[in-house]
Backbone bond lengths (Angstrom), bond angles and torsions (degrees), N, CA, C in turn:
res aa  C-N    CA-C-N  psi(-1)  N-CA   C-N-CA  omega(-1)  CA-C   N-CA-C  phi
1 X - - - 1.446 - - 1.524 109.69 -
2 X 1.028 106.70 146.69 1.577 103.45 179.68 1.432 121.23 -104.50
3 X 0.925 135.49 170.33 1.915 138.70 -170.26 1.402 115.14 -43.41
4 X 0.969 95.72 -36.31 1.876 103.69 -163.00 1.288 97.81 -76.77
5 X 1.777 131.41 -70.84 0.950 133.36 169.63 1.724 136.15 -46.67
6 X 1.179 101.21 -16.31 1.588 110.42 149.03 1.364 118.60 -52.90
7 X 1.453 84.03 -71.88 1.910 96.88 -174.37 1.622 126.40 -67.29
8 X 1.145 103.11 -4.74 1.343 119.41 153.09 1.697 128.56 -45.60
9 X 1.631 76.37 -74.47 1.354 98.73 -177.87 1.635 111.71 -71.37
10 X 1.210 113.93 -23.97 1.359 100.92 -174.99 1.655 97.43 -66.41
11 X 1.510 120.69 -47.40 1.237 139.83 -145.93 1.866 89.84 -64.36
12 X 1.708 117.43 -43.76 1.564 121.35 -179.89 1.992 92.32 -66.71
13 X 1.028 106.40 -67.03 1.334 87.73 -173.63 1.639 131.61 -62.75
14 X 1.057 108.05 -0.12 1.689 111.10 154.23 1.045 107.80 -78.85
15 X 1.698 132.66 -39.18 1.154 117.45 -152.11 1.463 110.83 -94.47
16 X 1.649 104.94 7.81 1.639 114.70 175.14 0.999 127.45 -102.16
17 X 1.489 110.64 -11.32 1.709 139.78 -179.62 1.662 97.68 -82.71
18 X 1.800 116.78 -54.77 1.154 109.08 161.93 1.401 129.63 -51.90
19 X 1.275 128.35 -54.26 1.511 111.80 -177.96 1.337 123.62 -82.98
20 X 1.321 125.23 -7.35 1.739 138.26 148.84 1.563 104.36 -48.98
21 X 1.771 114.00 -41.90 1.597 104.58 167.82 1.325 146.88 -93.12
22 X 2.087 83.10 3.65 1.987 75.17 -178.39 1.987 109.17 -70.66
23 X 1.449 114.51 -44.66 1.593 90.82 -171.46 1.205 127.69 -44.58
24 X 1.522 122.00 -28.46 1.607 110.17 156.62 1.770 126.00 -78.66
25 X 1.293 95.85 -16.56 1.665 85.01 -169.55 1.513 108.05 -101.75
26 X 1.296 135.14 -19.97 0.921 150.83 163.63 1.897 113.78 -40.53
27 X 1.606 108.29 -55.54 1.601 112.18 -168.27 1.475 90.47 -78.60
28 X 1.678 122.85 -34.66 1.546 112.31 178.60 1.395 131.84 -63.62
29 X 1.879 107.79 -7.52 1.560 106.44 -175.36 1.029 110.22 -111.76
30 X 1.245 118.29 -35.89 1.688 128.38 177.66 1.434 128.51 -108.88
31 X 1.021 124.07 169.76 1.887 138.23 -163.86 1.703 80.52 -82.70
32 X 1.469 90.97 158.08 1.761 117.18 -157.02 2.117 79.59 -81.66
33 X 0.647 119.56 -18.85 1.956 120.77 -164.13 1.729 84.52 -75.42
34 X 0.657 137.12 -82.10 2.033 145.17 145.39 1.667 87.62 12.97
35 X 1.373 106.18 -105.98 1.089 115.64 -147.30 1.999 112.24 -59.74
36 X 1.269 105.27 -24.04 1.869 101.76 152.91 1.088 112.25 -62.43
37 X 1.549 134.54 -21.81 1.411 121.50 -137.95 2.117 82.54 -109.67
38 X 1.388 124.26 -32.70 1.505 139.72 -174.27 1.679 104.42 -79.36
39 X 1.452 116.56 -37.93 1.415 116.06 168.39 1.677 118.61 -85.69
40 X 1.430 117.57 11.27 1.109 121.39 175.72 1.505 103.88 -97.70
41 X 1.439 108.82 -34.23 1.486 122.11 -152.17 1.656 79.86 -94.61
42 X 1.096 131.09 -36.86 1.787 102.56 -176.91 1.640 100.37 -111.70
43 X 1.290 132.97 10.77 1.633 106.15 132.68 1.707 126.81 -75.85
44 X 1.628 106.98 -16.33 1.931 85.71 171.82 1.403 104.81 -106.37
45 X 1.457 119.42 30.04 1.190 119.50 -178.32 2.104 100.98 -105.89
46 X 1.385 99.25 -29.37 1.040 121.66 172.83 1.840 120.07 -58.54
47 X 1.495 102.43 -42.60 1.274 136.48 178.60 1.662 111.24 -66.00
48 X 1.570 97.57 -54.54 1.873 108.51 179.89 1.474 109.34 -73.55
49 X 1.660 120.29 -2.18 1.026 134.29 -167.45 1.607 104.60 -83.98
50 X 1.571 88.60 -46.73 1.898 89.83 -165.79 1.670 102.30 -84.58
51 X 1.603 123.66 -14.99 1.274 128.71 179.34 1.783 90.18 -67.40
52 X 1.147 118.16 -58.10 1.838 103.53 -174.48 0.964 104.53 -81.37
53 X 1.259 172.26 25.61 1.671 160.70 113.06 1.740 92.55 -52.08
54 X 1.401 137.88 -34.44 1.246 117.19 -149.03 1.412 98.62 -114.97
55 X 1.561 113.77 -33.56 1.572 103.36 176.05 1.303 109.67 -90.91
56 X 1.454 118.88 -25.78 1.681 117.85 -173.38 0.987 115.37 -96.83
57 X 1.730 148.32 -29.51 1.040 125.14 140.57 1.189 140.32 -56.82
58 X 1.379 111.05 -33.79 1.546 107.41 -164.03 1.221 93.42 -124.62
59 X 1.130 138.28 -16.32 1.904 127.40 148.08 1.586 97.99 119.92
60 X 1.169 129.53 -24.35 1.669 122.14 -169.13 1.185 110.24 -93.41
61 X 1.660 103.71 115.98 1.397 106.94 175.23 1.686 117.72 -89.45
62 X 1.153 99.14 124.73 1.452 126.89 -174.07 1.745 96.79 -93.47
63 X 1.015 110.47 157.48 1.239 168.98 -144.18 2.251 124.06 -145.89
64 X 0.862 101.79 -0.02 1.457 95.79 -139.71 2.289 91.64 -142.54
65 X 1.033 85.04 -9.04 1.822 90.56 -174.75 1.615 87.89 -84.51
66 X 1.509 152.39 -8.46 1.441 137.06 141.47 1.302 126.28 -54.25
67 X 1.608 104.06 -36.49 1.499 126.57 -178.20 1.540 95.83 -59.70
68 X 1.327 138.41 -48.80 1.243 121.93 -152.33 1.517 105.85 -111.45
69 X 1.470 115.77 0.28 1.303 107.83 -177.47 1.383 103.82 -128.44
70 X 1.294 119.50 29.38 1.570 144.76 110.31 1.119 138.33 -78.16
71 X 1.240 126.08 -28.21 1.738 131.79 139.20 1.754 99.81 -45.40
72 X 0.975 132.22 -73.26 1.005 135.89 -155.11 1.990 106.22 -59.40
73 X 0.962 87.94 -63.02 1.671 84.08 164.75 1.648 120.40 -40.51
74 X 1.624 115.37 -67.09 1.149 99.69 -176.14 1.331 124.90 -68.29
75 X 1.592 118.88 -3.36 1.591 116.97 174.07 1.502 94.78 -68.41
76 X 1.152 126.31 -30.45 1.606 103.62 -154.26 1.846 91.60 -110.36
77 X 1.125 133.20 10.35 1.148 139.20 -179.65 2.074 104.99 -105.05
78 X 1.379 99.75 -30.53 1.316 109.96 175.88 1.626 93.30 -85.72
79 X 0.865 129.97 -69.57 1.397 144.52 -158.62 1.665 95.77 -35.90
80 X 1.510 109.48 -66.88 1.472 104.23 170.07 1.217 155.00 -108.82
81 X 1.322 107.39 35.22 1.431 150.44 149.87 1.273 131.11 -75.33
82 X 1.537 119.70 -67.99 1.038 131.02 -159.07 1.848 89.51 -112.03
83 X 1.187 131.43 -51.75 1.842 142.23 162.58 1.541 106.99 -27.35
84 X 1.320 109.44 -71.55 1.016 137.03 169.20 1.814 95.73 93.09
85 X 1.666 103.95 51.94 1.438 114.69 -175.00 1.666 103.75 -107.14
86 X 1.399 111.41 159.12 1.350 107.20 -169.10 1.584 103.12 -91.21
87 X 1.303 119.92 -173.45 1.808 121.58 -156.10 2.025 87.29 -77.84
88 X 0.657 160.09 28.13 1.334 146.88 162.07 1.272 107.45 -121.49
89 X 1.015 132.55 -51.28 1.913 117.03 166.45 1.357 122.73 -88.55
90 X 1.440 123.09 3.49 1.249 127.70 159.75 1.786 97.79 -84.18
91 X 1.285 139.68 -41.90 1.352 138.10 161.67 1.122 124.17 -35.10
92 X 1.789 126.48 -57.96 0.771 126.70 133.76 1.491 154.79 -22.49
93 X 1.317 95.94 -29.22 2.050 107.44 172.36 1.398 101.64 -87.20
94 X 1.681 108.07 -39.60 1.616 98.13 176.62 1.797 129.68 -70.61
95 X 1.355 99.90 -21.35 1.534 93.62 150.70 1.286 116.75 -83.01
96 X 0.787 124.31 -14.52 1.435 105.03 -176.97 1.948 110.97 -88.89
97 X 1.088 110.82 -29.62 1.407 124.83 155.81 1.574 125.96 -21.98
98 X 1.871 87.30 -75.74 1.615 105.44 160.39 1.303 126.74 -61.04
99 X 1.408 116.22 -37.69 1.281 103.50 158.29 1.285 146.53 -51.79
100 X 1.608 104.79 -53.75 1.695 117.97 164.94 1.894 108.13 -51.44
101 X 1.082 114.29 -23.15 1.437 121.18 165.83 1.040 132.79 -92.39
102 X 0.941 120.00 -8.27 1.658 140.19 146.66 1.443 121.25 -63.99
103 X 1.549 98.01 -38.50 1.615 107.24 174.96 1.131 108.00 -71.89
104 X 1.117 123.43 -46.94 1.732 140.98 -161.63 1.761 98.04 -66.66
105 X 1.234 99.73 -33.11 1.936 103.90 -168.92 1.691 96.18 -76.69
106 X 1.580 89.83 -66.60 1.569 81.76 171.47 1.331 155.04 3.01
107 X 1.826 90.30 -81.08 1.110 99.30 -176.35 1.749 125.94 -71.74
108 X 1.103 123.67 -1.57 1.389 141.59 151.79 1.742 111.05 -87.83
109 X 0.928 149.28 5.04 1.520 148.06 165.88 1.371 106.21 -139.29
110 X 0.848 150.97 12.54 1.630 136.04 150.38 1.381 102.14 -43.03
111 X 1.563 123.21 -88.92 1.216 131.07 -158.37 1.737 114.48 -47.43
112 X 1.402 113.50 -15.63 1.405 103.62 -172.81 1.371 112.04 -94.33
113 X 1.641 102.81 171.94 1.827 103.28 176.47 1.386 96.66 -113.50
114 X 1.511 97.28 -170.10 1.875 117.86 172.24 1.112 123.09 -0.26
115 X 1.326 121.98 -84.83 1.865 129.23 -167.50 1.754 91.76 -89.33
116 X 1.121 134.40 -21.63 1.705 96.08 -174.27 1.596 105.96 -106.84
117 X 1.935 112.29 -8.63 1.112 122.54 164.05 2.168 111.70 -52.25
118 X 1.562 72.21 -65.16 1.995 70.58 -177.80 1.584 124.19 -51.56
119 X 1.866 94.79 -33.15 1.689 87.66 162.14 1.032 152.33 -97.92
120 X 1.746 109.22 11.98 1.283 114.53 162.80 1.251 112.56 -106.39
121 X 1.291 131.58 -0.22 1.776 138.07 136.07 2.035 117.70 -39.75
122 X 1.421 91.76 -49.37 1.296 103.84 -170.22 2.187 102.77 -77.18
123 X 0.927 96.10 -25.92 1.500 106.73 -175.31 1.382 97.89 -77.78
124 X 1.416 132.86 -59.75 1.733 136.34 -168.76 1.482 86.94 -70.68
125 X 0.977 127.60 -47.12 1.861 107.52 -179.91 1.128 134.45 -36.50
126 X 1.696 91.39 -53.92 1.870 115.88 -172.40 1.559 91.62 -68.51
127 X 1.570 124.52 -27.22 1.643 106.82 -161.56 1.538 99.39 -77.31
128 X 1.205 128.73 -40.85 1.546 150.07 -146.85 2.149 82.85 -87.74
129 X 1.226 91.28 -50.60 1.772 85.41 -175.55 1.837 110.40 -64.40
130 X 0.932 127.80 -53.91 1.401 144.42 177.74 1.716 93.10 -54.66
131 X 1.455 138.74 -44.38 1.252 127.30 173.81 1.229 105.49 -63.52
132 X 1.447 118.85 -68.97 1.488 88.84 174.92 1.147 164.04 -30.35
């Protein structure tokens, strides 16, 4: 291997050791207002994440990435509320939530492209939003 590619990798594997440590090191350095304010910023960072994997790689703009990361919330908001399960298998129900709703979206938008993709994204939204 040569120099560069060392230091690369060392540089990725520091930088994985670091973010494996902020949930503990993070609540130990700073005021709890911080650490709502850092888990806010990488769940809609998480969110703007799946909007460019879905419109910028693969070009179809969706509509429908609220739909599932509102499923996903209320699985894990039901899960330990109403479950009365602790934050790791109530986490778990909320993916799995979004998923089964993912399937459900799916299977009505696979076959389409561009303009009737975005509007039958935008249509299962409004239905799933209006249920709520």
């Amino acid at each position: 291997m040569t120099g560069r590619i060392i230091i690369e990798r060392c540089v990725l594997l520091a930088f994985a050791a670091f973010m494996l440590s902020v949930p503990w090191s993070v609540p130990a350095l700073v005021n709890t207002f911080w650490v709502s304010v850092i888990a806010e910023i990488l769940i809609w960072s998480l969110f703007a994440a799946s909007v460019n994997l879905l419109f910028g790689y693969v070009g179809l703009l969706s509509f429908g990435q609220a739909l599932f990361f509102g499923f996903g919330m209320y699985g894990v908001a039901i899960g330990i509320d109403q479950l009365h399960l602790s934050f790791w298998p109530a986490f778990g129900l909320g993916i799995f939530a979004a998923m089964l709703m993912a399937l459900v979206s799916g299977i009505f938008a696979v076959r389409l492209t561009w303009h009737y993709f975005a509007i039958i994204t935008v249509v299962i939204s409004l239905i799933f939003y209006f249920l709520a």
